[in-house]
C-alpha positions in Angstrom: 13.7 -16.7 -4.4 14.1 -13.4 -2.8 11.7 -11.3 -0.8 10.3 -8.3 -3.5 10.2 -5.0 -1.2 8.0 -2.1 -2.6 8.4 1.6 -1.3 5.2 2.8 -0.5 6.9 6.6 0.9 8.9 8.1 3.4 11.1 4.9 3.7 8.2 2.7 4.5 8.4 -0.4 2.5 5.7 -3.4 2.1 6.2 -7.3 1.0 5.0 -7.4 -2.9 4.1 -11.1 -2.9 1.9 -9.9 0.4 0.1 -7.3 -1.6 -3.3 -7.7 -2.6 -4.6 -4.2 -4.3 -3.7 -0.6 -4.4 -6.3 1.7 -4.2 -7.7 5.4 -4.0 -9.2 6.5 -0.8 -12.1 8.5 -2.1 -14.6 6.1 -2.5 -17.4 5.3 0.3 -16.6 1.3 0.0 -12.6 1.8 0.4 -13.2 4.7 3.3 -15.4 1.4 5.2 -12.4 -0.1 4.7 -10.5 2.2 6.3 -12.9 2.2 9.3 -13.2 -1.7 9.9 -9.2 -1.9 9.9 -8.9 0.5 12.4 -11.8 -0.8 14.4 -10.0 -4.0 13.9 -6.3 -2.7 14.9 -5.4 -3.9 11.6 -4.7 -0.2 10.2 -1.4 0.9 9.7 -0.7 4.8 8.7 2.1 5.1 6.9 1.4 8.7 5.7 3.4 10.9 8.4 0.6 13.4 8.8 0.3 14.2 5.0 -3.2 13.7 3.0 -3.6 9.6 2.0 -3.1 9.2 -1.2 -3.2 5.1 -1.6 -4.9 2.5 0.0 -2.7 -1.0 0.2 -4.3 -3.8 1.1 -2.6 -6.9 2.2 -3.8 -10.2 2.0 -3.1 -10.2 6.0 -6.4 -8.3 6.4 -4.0 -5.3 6.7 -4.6 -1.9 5.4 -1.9 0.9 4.8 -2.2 4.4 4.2 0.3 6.0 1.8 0.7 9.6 1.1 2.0 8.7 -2.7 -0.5 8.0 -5.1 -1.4 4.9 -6.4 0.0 5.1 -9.7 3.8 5.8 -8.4 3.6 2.9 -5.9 2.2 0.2 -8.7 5.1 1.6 -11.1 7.5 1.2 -8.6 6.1 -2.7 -8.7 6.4 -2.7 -12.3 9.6 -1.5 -12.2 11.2 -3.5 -9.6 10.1 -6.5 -11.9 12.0 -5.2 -14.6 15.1 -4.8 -13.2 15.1 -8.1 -11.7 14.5 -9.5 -15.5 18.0 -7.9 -16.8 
């Protein structure tokens, strides 16, 4: 069984089996989130400066910040699965 990697922008690249949800950062519950991880040193910015666009979190206790929305990164999941059914 190999490992499924998901781009998540800019060449940054998460474990899918690892991943928990995907979500937008406009919300008041997800921006706590935000906070607590990096209270927490458990917040990793993968967003090189630009605006976040998707909030992954990991069942680690990890959050990640992504500058691609959420809809490109979960294609990219279903995607990936596809390929690997051919």
């Amino acid at each position: 069984m190999a490992i499924r990697l998901i781009n998540i922008g800019f060449g940054n690249i998460v474990s899918a089996e690892r991943l928990i949800a995907i979500v937008s950062p406009e919300s008041a519950p997800i921006k706590r989130v935000i906070t607590e991880a990096r209270q927490k040193g458990r917040l990793v910015d993968a967003t090189y400066g630009r605006r976040t666009r998707a909030v992954v979190i990991m069942d680690s206790d990890h959050v990640i910040l992504s500058a691609v929305q959420p809809e490109t990164v979960a294609h990219r999941i279903v995607a990936k699965d596809n390929s690997e059914e051919d």
